[in-house]
Structure formats: structure tokens, C-alpha cells
C-alpha positions as CSV (number, residue, x, y, z in Angstrom):
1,X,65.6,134.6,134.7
2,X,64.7,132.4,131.8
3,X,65.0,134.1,128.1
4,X,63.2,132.9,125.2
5,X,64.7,131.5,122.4
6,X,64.2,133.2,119.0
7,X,64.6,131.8,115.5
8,X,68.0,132.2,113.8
9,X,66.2,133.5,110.5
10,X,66.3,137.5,111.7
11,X,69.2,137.3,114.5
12,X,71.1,140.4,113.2
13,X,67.8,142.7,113.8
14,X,67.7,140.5,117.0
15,X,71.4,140.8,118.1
16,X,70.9,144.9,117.6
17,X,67.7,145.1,119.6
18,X,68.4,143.1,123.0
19,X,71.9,144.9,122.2
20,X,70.1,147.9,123.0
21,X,68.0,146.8,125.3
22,X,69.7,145.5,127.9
23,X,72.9,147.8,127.2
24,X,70.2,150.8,128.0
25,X,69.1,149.0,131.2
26,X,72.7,148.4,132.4
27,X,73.7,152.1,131.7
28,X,76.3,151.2,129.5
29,X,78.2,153.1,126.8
30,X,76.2,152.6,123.2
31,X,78.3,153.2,120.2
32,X,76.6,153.2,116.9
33,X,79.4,152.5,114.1
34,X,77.7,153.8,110.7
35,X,79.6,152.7,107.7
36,X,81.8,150.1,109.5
37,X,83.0,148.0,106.7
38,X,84.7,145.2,107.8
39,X,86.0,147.0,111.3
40,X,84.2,146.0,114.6
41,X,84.0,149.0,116.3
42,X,81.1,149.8,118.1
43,X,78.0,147.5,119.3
44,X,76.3,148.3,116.8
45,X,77.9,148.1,113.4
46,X,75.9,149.2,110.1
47,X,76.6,149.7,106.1
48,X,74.9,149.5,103.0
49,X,75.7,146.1,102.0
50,X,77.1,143.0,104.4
51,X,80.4,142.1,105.4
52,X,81.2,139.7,108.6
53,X,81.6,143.1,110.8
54,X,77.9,144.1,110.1
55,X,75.0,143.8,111.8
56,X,72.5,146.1,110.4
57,X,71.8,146.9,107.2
58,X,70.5,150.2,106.2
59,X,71.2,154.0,103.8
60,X,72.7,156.7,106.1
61,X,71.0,159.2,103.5
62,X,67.6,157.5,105.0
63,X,65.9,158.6,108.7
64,X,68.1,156.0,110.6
65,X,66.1,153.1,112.4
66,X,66.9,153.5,116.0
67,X,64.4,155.8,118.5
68,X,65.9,159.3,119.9
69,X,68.3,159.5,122.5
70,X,69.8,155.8,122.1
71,X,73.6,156.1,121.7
72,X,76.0,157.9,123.9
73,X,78.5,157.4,120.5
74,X,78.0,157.9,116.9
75,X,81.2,156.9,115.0
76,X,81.8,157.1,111.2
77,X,85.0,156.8,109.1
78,X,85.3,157.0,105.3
79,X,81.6,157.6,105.6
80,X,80.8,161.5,105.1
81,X,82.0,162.3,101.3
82,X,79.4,159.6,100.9
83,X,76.6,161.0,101.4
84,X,73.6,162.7,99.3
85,X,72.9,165.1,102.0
86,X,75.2,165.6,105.0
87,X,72.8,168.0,107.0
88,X,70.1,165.9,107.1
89,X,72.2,162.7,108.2
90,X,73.6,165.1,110.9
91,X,70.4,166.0,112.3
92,X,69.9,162.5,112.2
93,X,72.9,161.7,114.4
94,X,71.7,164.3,116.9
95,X,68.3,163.0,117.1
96,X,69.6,159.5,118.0
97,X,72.7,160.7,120.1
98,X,71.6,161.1,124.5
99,X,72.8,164.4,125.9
100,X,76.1,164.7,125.8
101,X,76.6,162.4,123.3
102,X,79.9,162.7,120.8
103,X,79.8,161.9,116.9
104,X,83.3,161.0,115.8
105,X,83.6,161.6,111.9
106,X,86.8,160.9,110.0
107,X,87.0,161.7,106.6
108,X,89.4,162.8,103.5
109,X,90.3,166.0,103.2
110,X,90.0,168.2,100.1
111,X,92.6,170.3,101.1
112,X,95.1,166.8,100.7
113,X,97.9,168.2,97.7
114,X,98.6,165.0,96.6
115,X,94.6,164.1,96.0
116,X,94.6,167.0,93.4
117,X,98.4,165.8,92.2
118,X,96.9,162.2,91.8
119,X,93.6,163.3,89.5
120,X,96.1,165.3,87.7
121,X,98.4,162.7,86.2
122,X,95.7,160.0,86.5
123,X,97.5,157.8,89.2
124,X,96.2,156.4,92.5
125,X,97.0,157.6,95.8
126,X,94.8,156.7,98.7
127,X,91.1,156.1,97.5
128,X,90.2,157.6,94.4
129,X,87.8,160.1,93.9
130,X,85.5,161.2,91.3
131,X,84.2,158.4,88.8
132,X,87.5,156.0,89.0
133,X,86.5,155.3,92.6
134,X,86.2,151.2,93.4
135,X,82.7,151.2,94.6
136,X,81.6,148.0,96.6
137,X,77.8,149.0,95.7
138,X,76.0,150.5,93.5
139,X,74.9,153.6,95.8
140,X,78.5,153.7,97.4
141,X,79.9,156.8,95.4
142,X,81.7,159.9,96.3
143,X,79.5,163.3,96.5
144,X,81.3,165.7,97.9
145,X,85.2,166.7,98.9
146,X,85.2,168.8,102.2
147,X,88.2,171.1,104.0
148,X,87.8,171.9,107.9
149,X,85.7,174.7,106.8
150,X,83.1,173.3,105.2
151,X,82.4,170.7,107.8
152,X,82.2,173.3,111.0
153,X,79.6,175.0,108.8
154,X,77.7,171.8,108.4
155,X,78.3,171.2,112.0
156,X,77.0,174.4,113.6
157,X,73.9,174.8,111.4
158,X,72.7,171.5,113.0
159,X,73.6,172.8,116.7
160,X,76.2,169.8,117.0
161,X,79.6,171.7,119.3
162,X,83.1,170.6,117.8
163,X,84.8,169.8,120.9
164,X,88.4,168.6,118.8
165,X,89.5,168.6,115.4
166,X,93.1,166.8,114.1
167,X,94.5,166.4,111.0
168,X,95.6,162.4,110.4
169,X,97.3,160.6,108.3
170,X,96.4,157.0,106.8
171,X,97.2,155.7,109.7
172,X,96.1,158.1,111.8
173,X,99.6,159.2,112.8
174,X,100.0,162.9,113.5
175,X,102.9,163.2,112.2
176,X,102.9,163.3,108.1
177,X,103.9,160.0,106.4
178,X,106.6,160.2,103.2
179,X,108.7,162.4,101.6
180,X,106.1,164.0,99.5
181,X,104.2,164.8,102.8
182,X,107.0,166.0,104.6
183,X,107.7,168.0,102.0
184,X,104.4,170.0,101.3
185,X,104.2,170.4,104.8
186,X,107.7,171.8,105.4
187,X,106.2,174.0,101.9
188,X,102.6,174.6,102.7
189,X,101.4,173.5,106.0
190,X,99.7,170.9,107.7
191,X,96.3,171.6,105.7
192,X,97.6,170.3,102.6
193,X,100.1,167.6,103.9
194,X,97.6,165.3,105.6
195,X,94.8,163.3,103.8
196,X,92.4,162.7,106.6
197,X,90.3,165.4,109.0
198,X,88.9,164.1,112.5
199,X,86.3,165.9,114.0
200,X,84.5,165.3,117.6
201,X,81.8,167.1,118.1
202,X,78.8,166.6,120.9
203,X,75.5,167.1,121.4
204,X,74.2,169.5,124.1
């Protein structure tokens, strides 16, 4: 079979579409990565501004550009305290997700002591929050600060099932990382000790 050549001009757009094309006709796994940054997970990788990972540009507080019942993955790290209005871009995810399709959201969590210890005494630890925080664009701001809670609320008004949820560190260890974390665990409990929340949730 002979394939026609297209012009290099648009070959992102082009990469993603014959990506999905031909990756739907195969019955292959799709994995959507929204807000990949510079990370390569997922065949198709998207942000709000372009790094050598992305492939797609686009707002993930915007209808996302991709027909219903695409990906059998929706993955997004770093991604959720960004965003103007959570429900709708999880009603979004849904609509784009197949049956039995997962979204994988990782995220900081509020609940983190030494977040709130940090603000306090004006010193870094992790990613900032609030107006100090390094944005790489100017819509790329923090919005919200969510604890397990909040984000099984969001997830169950949208009909999205939470099949797993895990309390990570920075490096996704579950097991908390320095002194300070050991500590206010030993003190307090995992809720406060670690500074990131997974959740895994799919669509039925």
C-alpha cells in the first residue's frame, strides 16, 4: 500500500491524526497525555505551550479536539490544580475516554504539612503555590489546592468510578521521603506526610 506524502508545514496535527487513525484500526492501546511537559508518555502528548515532548497544542479548560470514545487512557500529572474548571475538563475526559477507559490524575495534595509550613516562612518546598509559583505561560497558574475528598466529589458528580487511590511522594515512592516526612507521618499520618495524590478512575 502506497501512502501519500504530506507537507512538513502541519506534521504535529498530522503525526496525532494517522496516530489515531491507524492506532484505532489496529486495536491498539491510545493514551492521551494532557499536560505532558517535557515527559513522553503517551502517543499523544499535549500542553499549552511547546516543548520537544509535545505534539499538540491546546487549553484543557477548552472542549478538547479529539471525537468521543478515542482513548482507552487519559493521563495527567501536575495538571489538575491548573485548571479553571475541573468538572467540566472531567466530563471532557469521559466523553473522549472508550468504555472502560481509565483517567490517571496525579496531583499535589493540600493536605501536604510542609506545603502550609513552606507559605508560612516564605521558603520553597516542591512547587510553589499561590502567586510565587514559576509559571512557564501566562495562563499556566495554580487555581485550586485539593485533599482526597475534594477530588472523589468531583469525580462522582461526573459518573467517572475511582478504581485506586495512593498517596506518593516526589518520586512516587510510597514510602515518605526525609526526616520531616517521616516525622509528620510517625505524628499525623500519611494524609499530611506525602505531597502528591494518584487517583485511577474509569469510565463505565
Amino acid at each position: 500500500m502506497e501512502y501519500t506524502y504530506i507537507f512538513w508545514y502541519n506534521m504535529n496535527i498530522v503525526t496525532v491524526v494517522l496516530k489515531l487513525y491507524f492506532r484505532r484500526r489496529e486495536c491498539s492501546r491510545m493514551i492521551l497525555n494532557v499536560g505532558c511537559g517535557y515527559k513522553r508518555y503517551g502517543d499523544v502528548r499535549a500542553d499549552i505551550f511547546p516543548t520537544p515532548a509535545v505534539n499538540i497544542i491546546l487549553d484543557a479548560d477548552s472542549p478538547l479536539p479529539f471525537k468521543s470514545e478515542v482513548f482507552d487512557e487519559v493521563y495527567c500529572r501536575c495538571l489538575f490544580e491548573h485548571l479553571k474548571n475541573p468538572n467540566f475538563f472531567l466530563c471532557e475526559v469521559k466523553r473522549i475516554l472508550k468504555p472502560n477507559g481509565k483517567l490517571v490524575l496525579i496531583m499535589d495534595n493540600a493536605s501536604y504539612i510542609p506545603f502550609h509550613i513552606a507559605k508560612f516562612l516564605s521558603i520553597r518546598v516542591g512547587w510553589r503555590h499561590g502567586s510565587e509559583y514559576p509559571s512557564m505561560h501566562p495562563l499556566d497558574k495554580h487555581y485550586s489546592f485539593y485533599q482526597l475528598e475534594h477530588l472523589q466529589n468531583h469525580f462522582q458528580s461526573v459518573g467517572l468510578k475511582i478504581i485506586e487511590t495512593k498517596l506518593l511522594s516526589y518520586i512516587d515512592s510510597e514510602k515518605p521521603l526525609g526526616k520531616l516526612d517521616c516525622l509528620v507521618n510517625l505524628l499525623l499520618g500519611k494524609n499530611f506526610a506525602f505531597p502528591k495524590i494518584k487517583v485511577v478512575a474509569i469510565k463505565l
